[in-house]
C-alpha positions in Angstrom: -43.4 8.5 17.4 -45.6 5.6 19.1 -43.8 4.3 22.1 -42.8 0.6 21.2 -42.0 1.6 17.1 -38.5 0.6 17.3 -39.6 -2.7 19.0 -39.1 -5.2 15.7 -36.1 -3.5 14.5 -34.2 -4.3 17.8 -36.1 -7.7 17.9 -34.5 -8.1 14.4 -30.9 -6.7 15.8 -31.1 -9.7 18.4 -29.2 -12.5 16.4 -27.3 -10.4 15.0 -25.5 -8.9 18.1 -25.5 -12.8 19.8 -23.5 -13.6 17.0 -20.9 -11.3 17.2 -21.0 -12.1 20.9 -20.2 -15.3 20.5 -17.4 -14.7 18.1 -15.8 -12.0 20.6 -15.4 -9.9 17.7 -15.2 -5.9 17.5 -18.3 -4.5 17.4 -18.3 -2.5 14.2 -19.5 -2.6 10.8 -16.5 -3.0 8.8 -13.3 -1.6 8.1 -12.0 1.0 5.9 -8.2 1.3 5.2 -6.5 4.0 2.8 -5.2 2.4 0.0 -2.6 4.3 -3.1 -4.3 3.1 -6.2 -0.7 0.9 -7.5 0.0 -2.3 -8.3 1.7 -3.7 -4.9 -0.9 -2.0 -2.3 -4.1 -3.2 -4.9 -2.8 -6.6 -4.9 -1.8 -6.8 -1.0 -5.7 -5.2 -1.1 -7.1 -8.8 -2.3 -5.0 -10.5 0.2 -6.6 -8.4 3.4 -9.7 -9.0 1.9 -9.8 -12.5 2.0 -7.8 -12.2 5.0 -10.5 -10.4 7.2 -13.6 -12.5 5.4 -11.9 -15.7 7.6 -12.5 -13.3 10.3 -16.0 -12.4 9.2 -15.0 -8.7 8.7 -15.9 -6.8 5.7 -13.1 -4.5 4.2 -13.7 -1.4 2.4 -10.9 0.4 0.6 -10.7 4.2 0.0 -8.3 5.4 -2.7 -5.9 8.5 -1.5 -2.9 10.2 -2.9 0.1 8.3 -0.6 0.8 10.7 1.6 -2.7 11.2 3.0 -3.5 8.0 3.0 -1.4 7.4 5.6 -2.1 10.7 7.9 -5.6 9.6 7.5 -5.0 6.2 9.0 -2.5 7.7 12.0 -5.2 10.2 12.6 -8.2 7.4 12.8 -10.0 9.0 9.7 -9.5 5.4 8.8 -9.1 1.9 10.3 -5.7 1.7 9.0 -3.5 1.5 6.0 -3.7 -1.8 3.3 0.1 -1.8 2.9 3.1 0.4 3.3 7.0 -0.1 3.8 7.5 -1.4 7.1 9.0 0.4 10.4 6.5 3.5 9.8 5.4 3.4 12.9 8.5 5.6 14.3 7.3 8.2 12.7 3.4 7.4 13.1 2.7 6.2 16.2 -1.0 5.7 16.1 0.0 2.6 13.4 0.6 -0.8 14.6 2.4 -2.7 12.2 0.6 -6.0 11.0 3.2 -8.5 10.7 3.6 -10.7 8.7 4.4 -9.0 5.4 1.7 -9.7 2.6 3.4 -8.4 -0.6 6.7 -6.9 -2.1 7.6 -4.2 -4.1 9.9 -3.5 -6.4 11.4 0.1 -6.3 12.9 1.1 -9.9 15.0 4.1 -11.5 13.2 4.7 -15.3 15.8 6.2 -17.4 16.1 7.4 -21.3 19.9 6.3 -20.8 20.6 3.7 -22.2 24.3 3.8 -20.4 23.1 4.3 -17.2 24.0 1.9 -14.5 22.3 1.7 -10.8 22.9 -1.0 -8.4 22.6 1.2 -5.5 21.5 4.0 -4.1 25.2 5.0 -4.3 24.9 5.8 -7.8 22.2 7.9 -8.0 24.6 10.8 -6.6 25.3 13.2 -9.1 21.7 12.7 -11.4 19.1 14.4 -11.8 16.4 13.0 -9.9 12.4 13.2 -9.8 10.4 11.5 -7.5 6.4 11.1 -6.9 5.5 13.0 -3.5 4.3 10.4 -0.5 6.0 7.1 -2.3 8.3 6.8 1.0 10.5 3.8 -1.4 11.3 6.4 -3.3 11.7 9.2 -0.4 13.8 6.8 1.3 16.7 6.3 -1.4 16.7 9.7 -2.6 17.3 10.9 1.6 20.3 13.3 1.1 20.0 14.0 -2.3 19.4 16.7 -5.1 16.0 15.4 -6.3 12.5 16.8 -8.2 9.4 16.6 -6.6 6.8 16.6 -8.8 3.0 15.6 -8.1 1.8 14.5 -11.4 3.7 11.5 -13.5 3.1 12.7 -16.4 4.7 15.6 -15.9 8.1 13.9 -14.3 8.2 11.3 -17.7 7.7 14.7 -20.0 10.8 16.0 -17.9 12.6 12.7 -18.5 11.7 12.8 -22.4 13.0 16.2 -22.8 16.5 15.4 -21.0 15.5 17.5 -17.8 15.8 14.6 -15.4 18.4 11.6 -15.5 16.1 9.2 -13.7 12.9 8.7 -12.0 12.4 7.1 -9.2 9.7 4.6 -8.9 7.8 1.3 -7.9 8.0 -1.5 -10.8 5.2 -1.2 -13.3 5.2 2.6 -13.3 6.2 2.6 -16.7 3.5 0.7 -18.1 1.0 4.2 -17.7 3.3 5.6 -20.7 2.2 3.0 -23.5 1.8 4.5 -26.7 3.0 8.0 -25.4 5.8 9.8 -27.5 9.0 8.5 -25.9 7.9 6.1 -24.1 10.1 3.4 -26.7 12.9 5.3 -25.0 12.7 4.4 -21.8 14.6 1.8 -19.6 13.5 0.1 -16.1 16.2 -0.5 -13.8 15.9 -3.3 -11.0 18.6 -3.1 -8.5 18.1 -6.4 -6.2 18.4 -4.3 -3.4 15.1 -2.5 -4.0 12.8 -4.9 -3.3 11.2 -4.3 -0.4 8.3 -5.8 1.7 5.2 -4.2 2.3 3.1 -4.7 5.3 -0.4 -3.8 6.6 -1.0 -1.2 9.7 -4.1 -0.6 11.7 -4.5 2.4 14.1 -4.3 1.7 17.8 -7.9 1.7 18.2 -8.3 -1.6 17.2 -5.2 -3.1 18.9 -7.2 -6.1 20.1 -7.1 -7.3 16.2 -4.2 -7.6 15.4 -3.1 -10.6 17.0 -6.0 -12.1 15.1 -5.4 -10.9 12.3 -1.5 -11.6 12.5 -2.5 -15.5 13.2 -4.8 -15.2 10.0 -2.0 -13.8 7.6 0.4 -16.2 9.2 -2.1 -19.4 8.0 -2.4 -17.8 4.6 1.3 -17.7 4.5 2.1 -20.9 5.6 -0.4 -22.8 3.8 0.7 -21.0 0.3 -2.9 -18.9 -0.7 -1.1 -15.6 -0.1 1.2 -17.0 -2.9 -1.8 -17.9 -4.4 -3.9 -14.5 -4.5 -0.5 -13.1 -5.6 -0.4 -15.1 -8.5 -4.1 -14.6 -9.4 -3.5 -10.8 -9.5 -0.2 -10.9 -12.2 2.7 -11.2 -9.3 4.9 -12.8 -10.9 
């Protein structure tokens, strides 16, 4: 290779590192966060993204089932998590929580029942109980208690339909993925007041020195309404 061949490419390189300089930014390309394909984390997805772009960072976003996504962003596989339940960080440690929170979600028991009451976790003692593996909502109220763990939804609702489970455990909107299925004019969503819960954004430790910048950013958006906004745009109601 001639000697002075990667002379124009770093020529070309010049402005570009000045600029980040100047902007005392991180020196990377972008990040990439683990994000559950649902409802709550894809809309708290468009509010990161326009979040970071104030910030001049591009955001990537790579789908995983719920429980990796999160040992991937504790283990630095990614930059960090779009948005989980808060106070994870107890139990991962390489997560910083990004305060403030970006987006709520509404945890709900589906039922056939059409006599069945739940207000609180409290009554869910005695049913029979399935719940998606890594959803920590739904981990979290069924702590203690006789439950079904079962990977696949379709496979829970089919358990539901054929009287095998009382209730399933879930985030608001689930039920929308069994339109036009057999049964699915049986079923019942359940919205205890109590289960809605805000989510919240985590980076791993690495990049530290960002999240007070991107705290101040979320703050703004907050305070000046356009999380609200994005919300809206994306069907929040």
């Amino acid at each position: 290779m001639p000697r002075f061949s990667r002379l124009p490419l770093l020529l070309a390189l010049i402005p570009a590192l000045l600029a980040w300089s100047a902007k005392d930014a991180p020196a990377f390309d972008g990040l990439v966060l683990s994000l559950a394909p649902a409802g709550p984390a894809i809309q708290g997805a468009a509010v990161l993204e326009a979040a970071y772009a104030r910030l001049g960072i591009p955001v990537f976003f790579r789908d995983y089932p719920a429980r990796r996504g999160l040992a991937e962003a504790n283990a630095g596989a990614a930059d960090g998590e779009a948005v989980r339940m808060g106070g994870l960080t107890r139990e991962l440690p390489d997560l910083i929580q990004v305060e403030p929170s970006i987006v709520t979600v509404q945890g709900v028991a589906v039922t056939c029942d059409p006599d069945l009451v739940v207000r609180s976790r409290a009554d869910l003692a005695g049913l029979r109980i399935g719940v998606h593996p890594g959803i920590r909502l739904s981990e979290k109220l069924v702590h203690g208690l006789d439950h079904v763990v079962e990977g696949r939804w379709e496979q829970l609702f089919r358990m539901l339909y054929l009287d095998r489970l009382d209730v399933i455990i879930a985030f608001d909107g689930i039920e929308r993925t069994q339109a036009g299925r057999s049964g699915a004019e049986r079923l019942r969503v359940i919205r205890p007041a109590r289960w809605r819960i805000p989510l919240y954004h985590y980076l791993n430790r690495r990049h530290a020195d960002l999240v007070p910048r991107i705290q101040a950013v979320l703050e703004t958006m907050r305070d000046d309404g356009e999380i609200e906004r994005i919300l809206k745009a994306c069907g929040t109601p």
